[in-house]
N, C-alpha and C positions, 0 to 999 in steps of 0.2 A: 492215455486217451481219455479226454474228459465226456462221460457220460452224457451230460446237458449238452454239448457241442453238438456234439449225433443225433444227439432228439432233437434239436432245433434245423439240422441238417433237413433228417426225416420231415419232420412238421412241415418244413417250407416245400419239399417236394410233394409234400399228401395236401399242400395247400391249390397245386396246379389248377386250370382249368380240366373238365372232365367231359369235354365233347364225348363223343364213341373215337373218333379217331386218336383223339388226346387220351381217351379213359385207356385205350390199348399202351400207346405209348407211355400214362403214366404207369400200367402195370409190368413193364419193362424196366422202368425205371427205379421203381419200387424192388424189384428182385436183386438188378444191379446195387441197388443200394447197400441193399440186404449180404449181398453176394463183395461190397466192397468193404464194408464193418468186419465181416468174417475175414477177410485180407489184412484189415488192416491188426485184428488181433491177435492172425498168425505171424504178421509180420512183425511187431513189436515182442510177440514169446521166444521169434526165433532168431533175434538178434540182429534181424537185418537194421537195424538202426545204426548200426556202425559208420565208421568214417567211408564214403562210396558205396557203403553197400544196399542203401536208401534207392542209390539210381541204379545198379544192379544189383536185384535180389539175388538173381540164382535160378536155375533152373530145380531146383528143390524147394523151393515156392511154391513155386508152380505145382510140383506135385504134392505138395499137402492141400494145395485148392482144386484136385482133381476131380471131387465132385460136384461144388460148384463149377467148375470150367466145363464139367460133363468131359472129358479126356476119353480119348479112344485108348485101347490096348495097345496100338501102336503109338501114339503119341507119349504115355506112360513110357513104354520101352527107349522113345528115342532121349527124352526126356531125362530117364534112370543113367544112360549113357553118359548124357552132355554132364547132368551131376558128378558122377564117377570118374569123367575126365576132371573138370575141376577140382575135384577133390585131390588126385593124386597132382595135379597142378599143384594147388594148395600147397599140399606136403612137400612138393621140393623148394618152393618156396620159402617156406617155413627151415628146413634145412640151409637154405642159404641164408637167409633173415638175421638169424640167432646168430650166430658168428658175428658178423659185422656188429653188432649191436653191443656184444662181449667184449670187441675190440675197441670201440666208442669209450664203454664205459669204462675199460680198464685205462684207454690213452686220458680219460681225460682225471680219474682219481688215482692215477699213478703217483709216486711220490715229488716226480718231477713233471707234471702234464706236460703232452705232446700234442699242443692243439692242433699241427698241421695233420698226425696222425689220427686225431679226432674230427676232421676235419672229413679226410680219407672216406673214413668208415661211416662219416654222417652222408655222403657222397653217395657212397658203393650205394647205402642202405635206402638211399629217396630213389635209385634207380631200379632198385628191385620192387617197392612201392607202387611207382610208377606203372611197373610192367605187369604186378599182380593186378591195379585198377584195370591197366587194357585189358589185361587177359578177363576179368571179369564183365568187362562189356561186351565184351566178341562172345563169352558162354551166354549172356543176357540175350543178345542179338540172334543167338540160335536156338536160344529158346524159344523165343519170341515167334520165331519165323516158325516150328513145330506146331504154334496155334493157326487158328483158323481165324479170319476177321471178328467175328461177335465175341470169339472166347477173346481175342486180341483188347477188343474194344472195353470188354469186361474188366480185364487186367490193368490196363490204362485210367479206366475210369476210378476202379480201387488208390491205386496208387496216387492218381488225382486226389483224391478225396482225404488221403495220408499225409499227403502234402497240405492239402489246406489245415488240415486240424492240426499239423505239426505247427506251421506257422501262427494259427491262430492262437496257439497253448503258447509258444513262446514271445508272442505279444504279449498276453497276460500274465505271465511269468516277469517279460520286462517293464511292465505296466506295474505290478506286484511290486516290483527292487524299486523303481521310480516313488510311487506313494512312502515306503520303508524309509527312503533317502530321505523324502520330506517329512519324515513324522519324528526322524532322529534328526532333523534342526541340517540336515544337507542337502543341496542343491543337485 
């Protein structure tokens, strides 16, 4: 996450008009902000940058933002659950995963490759793939649903905000390689 990104983020929202009705709203705004930078910095410590895992964190997201989200005891609890199913999800996953992946690599640097057999196991393996992303958006989706509107709104707005800085960072990252191309004499 680039520092100057977020202060300029900030800066443009502490720029707003500041009526009494606006001055409330931007003090909403301001916490959400606040409360989405802490999102976005657990969310980059804790790996959710992974392939899918951007649009499904996790219900364990969620509870490391439990004091910003303000989470009830009960919400906590249901929340610890939908993790703990994922998780042993996870693990059978991971049990099935690994195999096929073995079988991949041995059909295809065997002495004699068997691409139909590598072929198989590249197969099996996108199917299981597949079904760990759904099953990832179905725990996202009951997470989700354990919030209340504002904590909801909160959450959204975070991940909003993860999303633009993502994209913005790798504009400039491709903006970066672009000038690099041109200054080593390529197009």
């Amino acid at each position: 996450m680039k520092t100057r990104t977020l202060i300029w983020i900030v800066a443009g929202a502490l720029a707003l008009p500041t009526t009494l009705a606006g001055q409330e709203h931007h003090e909403r705004h301001g916490q959400m902000m606040e409360q989405g930078a802490t999102m976005m910095h657990m969310g980059q410590e804790h790996g959710t940058m992974g392939v899918g895992m951007m649009m499904h964190p996790g219900p364990d997201f969620l509870l490391e933002q439990k004091q910003a989200l303000k989470l009830s005891d009960e919400q906590v609890q249901r929340l610890q659950e939908l993790k703990n199913e994922l998780s042993t999800f996870h693990r059978a996953h991971m049990n099935r995963v690994m195999p096929l992946r073995q079988r991949a690599t041995e059909a295809l640097h065997a002495e004699q490759p068997d691409l139909d057999a590598y072929e198989t196991a590249l197969e099996a393996w996108a199917a299981e793939h597949v079904e760990m992303q759904v099953a990832m958006a179905r725990y996202w989706q009951q997470s989700l649903a354990v919030l209340g509107d504002e904590q909801r709104s909160k959450v959204h707005f975070g991940l909003h905000l993860l999303h633009q800085m993502r994209g913005e960072m790798g504009e400039g990252m491709m903006h970066g390689r672009e000038m690099e191309s041109h200054e080593d004499g390529g197009h």
